[in-house]
C-alpha positions in Angstrom: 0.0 0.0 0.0 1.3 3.8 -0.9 1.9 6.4 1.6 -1.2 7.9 2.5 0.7 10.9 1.6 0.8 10.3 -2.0 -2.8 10.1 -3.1 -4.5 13.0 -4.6 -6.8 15.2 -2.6 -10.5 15.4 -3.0 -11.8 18.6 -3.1 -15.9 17.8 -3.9 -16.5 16.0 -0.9 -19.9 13.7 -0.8 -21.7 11.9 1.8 -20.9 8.8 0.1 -17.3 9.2 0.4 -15.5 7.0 2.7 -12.3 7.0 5.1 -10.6 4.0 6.6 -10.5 3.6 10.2 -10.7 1.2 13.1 -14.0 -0.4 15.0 -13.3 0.1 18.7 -16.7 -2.0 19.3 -15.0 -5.0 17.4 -11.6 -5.5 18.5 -10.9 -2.5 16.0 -10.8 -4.1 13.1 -9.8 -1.7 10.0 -13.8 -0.9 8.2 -15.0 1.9 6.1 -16.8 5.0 7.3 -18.8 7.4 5.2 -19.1 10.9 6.1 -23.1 10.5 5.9 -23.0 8.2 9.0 -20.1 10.4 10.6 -22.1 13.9 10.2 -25.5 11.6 11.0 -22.8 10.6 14.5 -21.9 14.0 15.3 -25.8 15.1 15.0 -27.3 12.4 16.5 -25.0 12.2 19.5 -25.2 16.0 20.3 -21.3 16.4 19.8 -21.3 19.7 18.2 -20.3 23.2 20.5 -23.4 25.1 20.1 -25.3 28.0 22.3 -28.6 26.4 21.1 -29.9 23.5 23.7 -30.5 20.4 22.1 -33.9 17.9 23.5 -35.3 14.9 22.0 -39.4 15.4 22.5 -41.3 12.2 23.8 -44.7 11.4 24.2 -45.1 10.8 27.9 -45.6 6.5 28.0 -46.1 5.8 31.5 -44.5 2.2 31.1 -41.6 3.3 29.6 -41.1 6.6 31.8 -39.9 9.9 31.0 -36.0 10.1 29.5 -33.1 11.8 30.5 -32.8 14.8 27.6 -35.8 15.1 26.4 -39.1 17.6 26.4 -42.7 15.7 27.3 -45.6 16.9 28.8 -47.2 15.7 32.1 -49.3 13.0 30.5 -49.7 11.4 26.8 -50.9 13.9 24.7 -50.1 11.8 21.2 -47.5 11.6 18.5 -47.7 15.6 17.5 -48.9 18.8 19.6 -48.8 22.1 18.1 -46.8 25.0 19.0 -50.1 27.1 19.5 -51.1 25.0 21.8 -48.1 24.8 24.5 -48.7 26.8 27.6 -46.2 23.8 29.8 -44.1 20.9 29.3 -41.2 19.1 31.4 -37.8 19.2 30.5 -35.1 17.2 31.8 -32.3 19.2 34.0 -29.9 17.6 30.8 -29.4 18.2 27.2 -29.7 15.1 25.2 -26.9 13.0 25.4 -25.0 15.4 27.6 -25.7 14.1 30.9 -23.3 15.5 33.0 -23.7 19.4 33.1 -27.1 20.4 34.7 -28.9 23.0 33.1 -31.0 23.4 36.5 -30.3 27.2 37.1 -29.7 28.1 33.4 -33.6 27.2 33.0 -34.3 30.1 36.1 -31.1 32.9 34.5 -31.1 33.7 32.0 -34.2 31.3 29.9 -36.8 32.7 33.0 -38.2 36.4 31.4 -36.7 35.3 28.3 -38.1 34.9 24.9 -37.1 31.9 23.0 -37.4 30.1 19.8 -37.3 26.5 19.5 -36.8 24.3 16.4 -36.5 21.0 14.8 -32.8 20.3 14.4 -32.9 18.9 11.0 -36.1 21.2 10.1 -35.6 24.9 10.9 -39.4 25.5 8.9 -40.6 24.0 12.1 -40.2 26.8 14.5 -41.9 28.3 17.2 -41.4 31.8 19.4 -42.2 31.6 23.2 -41.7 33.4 26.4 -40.6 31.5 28.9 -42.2 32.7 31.6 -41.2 29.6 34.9 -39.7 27.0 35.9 -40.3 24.7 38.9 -38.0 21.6 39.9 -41.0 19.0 39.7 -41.8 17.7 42.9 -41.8 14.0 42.1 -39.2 13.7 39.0 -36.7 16.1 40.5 -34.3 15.5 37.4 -36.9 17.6 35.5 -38.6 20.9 35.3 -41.8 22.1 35.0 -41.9 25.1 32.0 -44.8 27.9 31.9 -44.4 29.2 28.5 -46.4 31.9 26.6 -46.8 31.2 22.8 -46.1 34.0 20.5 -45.8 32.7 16.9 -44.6 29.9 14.4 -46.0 27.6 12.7 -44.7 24.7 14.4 -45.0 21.2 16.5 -43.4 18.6 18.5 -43.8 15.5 16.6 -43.0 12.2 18.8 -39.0 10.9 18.2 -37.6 14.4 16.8 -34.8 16.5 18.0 -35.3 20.6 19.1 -32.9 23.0 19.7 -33.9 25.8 22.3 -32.5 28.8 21.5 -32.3 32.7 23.0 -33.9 35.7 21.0 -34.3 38.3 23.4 -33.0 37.9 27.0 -35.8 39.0 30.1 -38.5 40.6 27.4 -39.2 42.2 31.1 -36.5 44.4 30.0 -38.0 46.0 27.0 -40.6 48.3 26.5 -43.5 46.0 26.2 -43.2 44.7 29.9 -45.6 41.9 30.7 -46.4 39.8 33.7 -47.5 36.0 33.9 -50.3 34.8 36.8 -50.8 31.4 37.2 -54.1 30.1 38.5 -53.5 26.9 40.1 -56.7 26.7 42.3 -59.9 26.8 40.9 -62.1 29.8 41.1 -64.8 31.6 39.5 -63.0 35.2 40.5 -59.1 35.7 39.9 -57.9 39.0 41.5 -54.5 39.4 40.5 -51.7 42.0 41.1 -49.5 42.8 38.0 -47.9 46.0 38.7 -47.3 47.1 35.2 -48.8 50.2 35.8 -51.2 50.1 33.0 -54.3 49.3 31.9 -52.7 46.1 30.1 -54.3 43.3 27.4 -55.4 40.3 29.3 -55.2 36.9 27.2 -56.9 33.8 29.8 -55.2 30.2 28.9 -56.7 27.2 30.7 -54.7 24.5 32.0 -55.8 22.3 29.3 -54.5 24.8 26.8 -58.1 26.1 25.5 -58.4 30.0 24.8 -61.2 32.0 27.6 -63.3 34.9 27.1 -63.8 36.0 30.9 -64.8 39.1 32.5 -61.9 41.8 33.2 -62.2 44.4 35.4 -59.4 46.9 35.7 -60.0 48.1 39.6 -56.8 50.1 39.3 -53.4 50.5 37.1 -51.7 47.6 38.8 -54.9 45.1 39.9 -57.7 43.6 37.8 -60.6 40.7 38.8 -61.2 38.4 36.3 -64.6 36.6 36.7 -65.5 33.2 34.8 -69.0 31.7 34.8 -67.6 28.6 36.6 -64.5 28.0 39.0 -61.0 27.8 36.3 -57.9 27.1 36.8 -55.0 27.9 34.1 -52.8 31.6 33.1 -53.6 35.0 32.5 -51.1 37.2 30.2 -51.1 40.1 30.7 -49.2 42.7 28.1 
């Protein structure tokens, strides 16, 4: 065999190209490698530097339980779920594949305020904008979070067995001009009174916990408090901008 050395170069580089290299899984015996299944590697197995957080999404199968590294929401909700419709979902304290750095706090500073876009890895037409408004630790799988997000736009959807990135557009939206404030309803009742302290008469959008829009009652008893009255006890979020 020539020196490696003395072969010419290839300068048009294709996924069906292949290199020579060693199996460590079988007594590294000398096999060809493509670069399709050495990009698909590097993808796949989360091994490229990147600010954008990487998730597998999986519908919730309580047999199986919930994975380390990937998004799912409290119970099965089928193989797709809209964009439109996310107002929570649990995330694990890990990126997928990366299961040694905890991303615990950075879910609180700086995601928490934030505004974010998340999108399929190998699809960036499937994209949607949030705020991410909380986290929680959740009380019973403490190796994942509990999200409140606040939809903004995108066309897009989780689809069971796909890869997300989670990346930053705008850090705290608090920050900005358009200041908003998140109120979470967690017991039911017919009458919300809630304190924002926006000092203004804001736009009040009600979510329910099951993600259906609410046309309620708002009363603005001052620039900072408003009572927001349902026909029947609700629990869910009010956004108020």
């Amino acid at each position: 065999m020539a020196r490696i050395s003395t072969y010419p170069l290839d300068t048009e580089i294709v996924g069906t190209d292949k290199w020579i290299g060693s199996d460590s899984q079988n007594y590294y015996a000398t096999k060809n490698f493509t670069v399709n299944s050495i990009v698909e590697y590097i993808n796949t197995d989360n091994k490229v530097e990147s600010n954008s957080l990487r998730y597998r999404y999986e519908d919730f199968d309580s047999v199986v339980g919930r994975q380390e590294g990937t998004i799912s929401f409290a119970s099965t909700i089928g193989a797709n779920k809209s964009f439109s419709t996310v107002t929570t979902f649990m995330i694990s304290k890990f990126q997928y594949k990366r299961l040694t750095d905890s991303l615990a706090d950075f879910y609180t500073a700086p995601l928490m305020g934030s505004m974010v876009m998340i999108s399929q890895c190998d699809k960036i037409s499937n994209w949607g904008v949030f705020n991410w408004n909380t986290s929680t630790q959740d009380p019973v799988e403490t190796n994942f979070y509990d999200i409140a997000l606040q939809y903004v736009s995108g066309p897009g959807d989780f689809q069971d067995g796909l890869d997300y990135f989670i990346t930053i557009l705008q850090y705290d939206t608090s920050l900005s001009n358009d200041k908003n404030f998140v109120h979470h309803q967690s017991v039911a009742s017919s009458t919300w009174m809630v304190t924002h302290n926006l000092n203004k008469y804001c736009a009040v959008d009600v979510v329910s916990d099951a993600g259906d829009i609410i046309y309620p009652n708002v009363d603005y008893t001052s620039l900072n408090t408003v009572t927001i009255t349902f026909s029947s006890n609700q629990t869910g979020y009010a956004y108020f901008n």
